[in-house]
C-alpha positions in Angstrom: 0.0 0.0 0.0 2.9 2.6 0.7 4.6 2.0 -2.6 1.0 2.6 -4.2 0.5 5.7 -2.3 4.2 7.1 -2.7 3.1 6.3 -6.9 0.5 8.2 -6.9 1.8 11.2 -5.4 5.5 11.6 -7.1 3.8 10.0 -10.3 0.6 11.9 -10.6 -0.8 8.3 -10.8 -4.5 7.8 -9.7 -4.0 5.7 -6.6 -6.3 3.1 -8.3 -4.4 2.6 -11.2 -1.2 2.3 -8.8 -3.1 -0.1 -6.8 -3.6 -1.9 -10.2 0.3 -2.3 -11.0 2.9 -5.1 -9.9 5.0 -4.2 -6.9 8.2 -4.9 -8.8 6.9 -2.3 -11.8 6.5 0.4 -8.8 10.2 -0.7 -7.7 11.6 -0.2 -10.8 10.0 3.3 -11.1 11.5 4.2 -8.0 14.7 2.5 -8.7 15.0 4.4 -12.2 17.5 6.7 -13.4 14.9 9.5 -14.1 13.5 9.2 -10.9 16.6 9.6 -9.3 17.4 12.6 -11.7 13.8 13.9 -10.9 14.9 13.5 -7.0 18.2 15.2 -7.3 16.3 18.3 -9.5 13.9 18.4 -6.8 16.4 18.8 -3.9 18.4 21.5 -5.5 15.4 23.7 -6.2 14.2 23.6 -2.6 17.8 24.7 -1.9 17.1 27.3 -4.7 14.3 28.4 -2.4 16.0 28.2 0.8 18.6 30.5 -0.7 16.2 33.3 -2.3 15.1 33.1 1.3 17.7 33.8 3.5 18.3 36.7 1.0 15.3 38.2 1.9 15.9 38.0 5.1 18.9 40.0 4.7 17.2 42.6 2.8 14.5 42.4 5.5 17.0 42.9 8.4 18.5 45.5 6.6 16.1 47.7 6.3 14.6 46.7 9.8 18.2 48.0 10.8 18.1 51.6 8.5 14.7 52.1 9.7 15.9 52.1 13.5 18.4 54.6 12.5 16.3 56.9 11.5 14.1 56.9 14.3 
């Protein structure tokens, strides 16, 4: 049932039809190159993300920090 449910979610797979499918077809999905390559795309975005956030909170701090010495 996990493999099924982990399908459907990174494969956009109704759960039904990944209900449907041979446990060793949903380990070799999982086990594929382009999965791992989807993985590995996946991670560095979020990294992206975390990055374009702690900028932001830079800029946020920074101005937090002008603001104060104006008042």
């Amino acid at each position: 049932m996990s493999m099924a449910v982990s399908l459907s979610l990174y494969s956009h797979t109704s759960l039904r039809d990944a209900m449907d499918l041979q446990p060793s077809v949903v380990k070799c999905f999982f086990d594929s190159k382009p999965f791992d390559e989807w993985k590995k795309g996946k991670s560095n975005e979020i990294k992206t993300q975390g990055e374009i956030i702690n900028r932001l909170n830079s800029v946020i701090s920074a101005i937090g920090a002008i603001a104060r010495k104006r008042i």
